[in-house]
TIVEXMAR-470423 format. One record per atom (N, C-alpha, C): y, x, z. Coordinates in steps of 0.02 Angstrom, whole numbers, plus 50000, padded with zeros to 5 digits. Last residue first. Layout:
N
YXZ;...
END
This chain:
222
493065161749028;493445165348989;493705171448997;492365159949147;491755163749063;492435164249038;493145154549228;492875162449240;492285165449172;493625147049182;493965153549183;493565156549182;492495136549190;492895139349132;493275142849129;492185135049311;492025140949271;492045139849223;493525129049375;493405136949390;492865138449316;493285116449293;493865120649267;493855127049290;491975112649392;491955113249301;492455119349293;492785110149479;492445115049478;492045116849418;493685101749447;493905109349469;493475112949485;492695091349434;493155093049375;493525097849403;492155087549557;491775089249514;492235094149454;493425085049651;492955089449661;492475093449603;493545073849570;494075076549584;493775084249591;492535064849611;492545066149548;493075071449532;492695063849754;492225068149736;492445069049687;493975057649742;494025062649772;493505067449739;493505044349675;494035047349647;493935055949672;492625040149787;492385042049732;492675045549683;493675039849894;493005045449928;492765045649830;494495029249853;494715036949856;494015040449873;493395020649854;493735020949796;493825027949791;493235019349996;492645020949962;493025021349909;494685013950031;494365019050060;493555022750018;494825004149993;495145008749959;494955014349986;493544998250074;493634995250000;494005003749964;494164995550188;493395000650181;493335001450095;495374989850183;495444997850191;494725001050175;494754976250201;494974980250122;495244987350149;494144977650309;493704975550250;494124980350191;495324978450378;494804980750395;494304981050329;495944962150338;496264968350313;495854979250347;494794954950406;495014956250314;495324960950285;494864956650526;494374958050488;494384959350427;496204954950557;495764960950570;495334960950532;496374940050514;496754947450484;496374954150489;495924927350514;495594932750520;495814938350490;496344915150450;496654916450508;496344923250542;496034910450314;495404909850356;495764912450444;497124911550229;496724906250248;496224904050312;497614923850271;498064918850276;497634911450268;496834931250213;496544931450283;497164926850296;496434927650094;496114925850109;496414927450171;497984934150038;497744925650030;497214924350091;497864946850064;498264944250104;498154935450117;496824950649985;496364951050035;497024947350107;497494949249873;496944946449879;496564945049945;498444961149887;498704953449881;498044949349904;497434971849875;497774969849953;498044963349952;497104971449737;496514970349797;497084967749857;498324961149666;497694963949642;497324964049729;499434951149567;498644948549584;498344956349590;501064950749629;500464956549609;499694954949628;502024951049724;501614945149706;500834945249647;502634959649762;503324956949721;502854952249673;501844965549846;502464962349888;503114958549818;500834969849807;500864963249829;501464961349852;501134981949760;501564978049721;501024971449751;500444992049869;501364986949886;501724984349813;499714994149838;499794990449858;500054986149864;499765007349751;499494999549716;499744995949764;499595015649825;500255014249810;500215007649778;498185020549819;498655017949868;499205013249868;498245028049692;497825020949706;498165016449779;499125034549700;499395029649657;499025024449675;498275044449767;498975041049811;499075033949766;497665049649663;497295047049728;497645042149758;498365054949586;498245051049556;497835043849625;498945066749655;499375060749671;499075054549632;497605073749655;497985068649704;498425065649683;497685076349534;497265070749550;497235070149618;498905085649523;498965076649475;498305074549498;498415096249590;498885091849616;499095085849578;497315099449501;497165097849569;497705093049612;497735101149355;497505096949379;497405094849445;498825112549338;498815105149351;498475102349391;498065123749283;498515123149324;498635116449385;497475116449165;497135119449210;497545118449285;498825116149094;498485107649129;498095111449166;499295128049067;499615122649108;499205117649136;498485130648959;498555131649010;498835128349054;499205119048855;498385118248883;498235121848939;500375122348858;500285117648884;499545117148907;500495136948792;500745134548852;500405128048921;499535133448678;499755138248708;499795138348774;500165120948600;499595127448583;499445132448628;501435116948635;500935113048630;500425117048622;502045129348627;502265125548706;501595120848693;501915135248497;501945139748574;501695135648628;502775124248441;502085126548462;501865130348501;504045125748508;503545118048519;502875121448504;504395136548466;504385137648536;503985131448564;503375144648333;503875140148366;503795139748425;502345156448269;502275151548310;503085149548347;502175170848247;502535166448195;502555160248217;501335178848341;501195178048264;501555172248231;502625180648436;502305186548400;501985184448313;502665167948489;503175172648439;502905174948399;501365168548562;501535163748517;501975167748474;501625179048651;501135181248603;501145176048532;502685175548738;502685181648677;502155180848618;502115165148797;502555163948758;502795170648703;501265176148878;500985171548839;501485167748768;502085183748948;501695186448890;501415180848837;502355174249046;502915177348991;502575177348948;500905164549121;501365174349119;501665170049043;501315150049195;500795152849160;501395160549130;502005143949279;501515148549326;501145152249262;502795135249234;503185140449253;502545145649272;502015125049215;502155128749153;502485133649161;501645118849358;501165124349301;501385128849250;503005116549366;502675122449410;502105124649373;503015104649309;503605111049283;503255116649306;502155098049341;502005100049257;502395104249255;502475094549462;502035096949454;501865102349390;503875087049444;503685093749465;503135098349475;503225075649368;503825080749309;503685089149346;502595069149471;502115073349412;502665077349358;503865062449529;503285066349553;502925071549524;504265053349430;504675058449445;504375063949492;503095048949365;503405051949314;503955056649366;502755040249477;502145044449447;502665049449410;503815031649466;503825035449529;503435038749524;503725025249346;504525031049345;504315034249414;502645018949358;502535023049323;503015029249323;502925010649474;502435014249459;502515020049420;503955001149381;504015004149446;503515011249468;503184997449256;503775000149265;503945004149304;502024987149344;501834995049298;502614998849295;502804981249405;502404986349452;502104990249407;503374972849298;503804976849359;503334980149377;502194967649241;502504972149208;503094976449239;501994960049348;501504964549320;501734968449269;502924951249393;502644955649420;502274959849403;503874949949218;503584945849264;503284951549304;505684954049217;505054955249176;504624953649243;507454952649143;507014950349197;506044951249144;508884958449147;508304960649124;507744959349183;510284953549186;509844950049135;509074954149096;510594956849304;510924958949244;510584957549195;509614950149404;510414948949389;510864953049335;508364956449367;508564948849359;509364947949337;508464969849436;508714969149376;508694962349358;508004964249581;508724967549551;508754964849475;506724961149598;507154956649605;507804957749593;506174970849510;505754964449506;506134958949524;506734981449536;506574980549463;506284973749454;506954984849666;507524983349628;507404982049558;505854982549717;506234975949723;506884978549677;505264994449675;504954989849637;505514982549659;506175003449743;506005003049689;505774996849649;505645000249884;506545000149851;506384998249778;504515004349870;504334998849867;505094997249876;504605019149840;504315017249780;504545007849796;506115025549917;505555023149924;505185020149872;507165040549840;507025034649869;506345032049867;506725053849796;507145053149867;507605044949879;506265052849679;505885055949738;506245055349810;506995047849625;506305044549614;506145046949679;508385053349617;508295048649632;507445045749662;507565067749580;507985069149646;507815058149651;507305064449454;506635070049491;506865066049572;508625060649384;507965056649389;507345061349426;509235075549394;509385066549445;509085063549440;508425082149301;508445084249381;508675079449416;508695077549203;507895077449216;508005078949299;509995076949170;509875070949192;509015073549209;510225093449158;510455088749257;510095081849230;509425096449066;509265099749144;509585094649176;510175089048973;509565087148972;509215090249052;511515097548971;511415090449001;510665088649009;511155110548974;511195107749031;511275102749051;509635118248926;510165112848907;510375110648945;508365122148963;509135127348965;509675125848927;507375115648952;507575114848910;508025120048880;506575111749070;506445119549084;506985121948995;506875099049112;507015101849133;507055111149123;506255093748981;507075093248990;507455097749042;504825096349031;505375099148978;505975098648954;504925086449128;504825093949131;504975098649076;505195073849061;505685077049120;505525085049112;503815072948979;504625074248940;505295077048988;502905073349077;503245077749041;503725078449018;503255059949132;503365066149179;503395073749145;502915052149042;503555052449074;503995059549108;501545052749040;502005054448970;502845056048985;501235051449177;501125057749159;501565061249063;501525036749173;501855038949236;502025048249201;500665032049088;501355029049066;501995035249087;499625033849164;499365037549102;500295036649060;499685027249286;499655034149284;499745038549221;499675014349237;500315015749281;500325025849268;498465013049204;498945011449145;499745014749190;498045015249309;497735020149263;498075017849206;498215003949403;498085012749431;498195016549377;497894993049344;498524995449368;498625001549392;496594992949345;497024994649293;497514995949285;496394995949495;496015000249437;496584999949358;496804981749543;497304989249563;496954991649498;496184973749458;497124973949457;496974980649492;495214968849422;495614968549378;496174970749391;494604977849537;494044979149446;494734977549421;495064974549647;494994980649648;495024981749575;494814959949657;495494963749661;495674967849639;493444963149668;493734957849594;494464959149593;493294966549802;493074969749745;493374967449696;494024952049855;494214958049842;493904962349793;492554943649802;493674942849794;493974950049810;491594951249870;491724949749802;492404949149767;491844949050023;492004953749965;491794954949904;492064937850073;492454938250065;492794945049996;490754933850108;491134929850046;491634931950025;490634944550203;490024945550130;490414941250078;491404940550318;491544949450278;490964947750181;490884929150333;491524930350294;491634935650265;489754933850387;489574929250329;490244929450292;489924942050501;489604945250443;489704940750371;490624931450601;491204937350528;490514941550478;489804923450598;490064920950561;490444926150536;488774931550678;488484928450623;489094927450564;489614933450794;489484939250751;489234937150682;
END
């Protein structure tokens, strides 16, 4: 018992250190890449252009109706062969980000569909464009809307981190694959790092918690 307490204690620093430089940043450069993406789809989609509608709608359909970790081998070990080769860390942001972007397009469409007509009237009304309208207007509602279902999937992304150990990706799970390949102690290590993403999401979650409930009463004084 002495000795897995003493490995679980050396062991988590290296992970934690997994956690600080690679998933976390990889979480939140992936997400913030993932959500610029995901707009521009959602407004291609709601465009009433129909080429700009079908390619936002085959990139929604592809992303979403193949696997993220397809994905990342076809960007990390696919595209090589047509000559666009980019090292693991810039594949799993890439990867990441088009599977945040085809996810979060439907989110952003559904808010912007949920906010009343009237509203886009009222833009008109005083002389306001359909971009302004949409940036002034539209959109800030919208994010209210939003937010609950973009901070889950922001939750998931942390997840999703994972599986760019598989295309060699310095972050927590790669980390915690080295050590238990050294030490021959899988259970324990890979045990260890679920308690790891596991306290992450519980802090993400609360903070999640906190900021919709902020956003209720800001309706409700408005």
């Amino acid at each position: 018992m002495g000795e897995t307490w003493q490995l679980v204690l050396d062991s988590f620093w290296p992970l934690l250190q997994g956690a600080l430089v690679g998933t976390i940043p990889l979480t939140l450069i992936s997400f913030a890449l993932g959500l610029v993406i995901a707009l521009v789809v959602a407004i291609m989609r709601l465009s009433g252009r129909r080429v700009l509608v079908g390619l936002g709608r085959a990139y929604v359909s592809a992303i979403r109706g193949t696997p993220l970790l397809v994905q990342l081998f076809v960007i990390f070990y696919g595209l090589p062969q047509v000559g666009l080769t980019w090292a693991a860390w810039p594949s799993a942001v890439v990867a990441l980000s088009l599977n945040v972007g085809g996810y979060a397009a439907e989110i952003i469409r559904a808010a912007i569909l949920s906010v009343p007509a009237g509203q886009w009237e009222a833009g008109y009304t005083v002389g306001m464009s359909r971009g302004q309208t949409l940036r002034r207007i539209i959109l800030p509602q919208a994010a209210r809307v939003s937010v609950p279902p973009l901070s889950n999937s922001f939750i998931s992304l942390v997840k999703d981190t994972s599986l760019a150990a598989m295309i060699l990706v310095d972050e927590t799970f790669r980390t915690a694959q080295e050590i238990a390949a050294a030490t021959n102690e899988y259970l324990i290590i890979y045990m260890e790092v679920a308690v790891i993403y596991w306290v992450i999401c519980l802090v993400l979650s609360a903070a999640q918690g906190r900021l919709e409930r902020r956003l209720e009463r800001h309706v409700v004084r408005a």
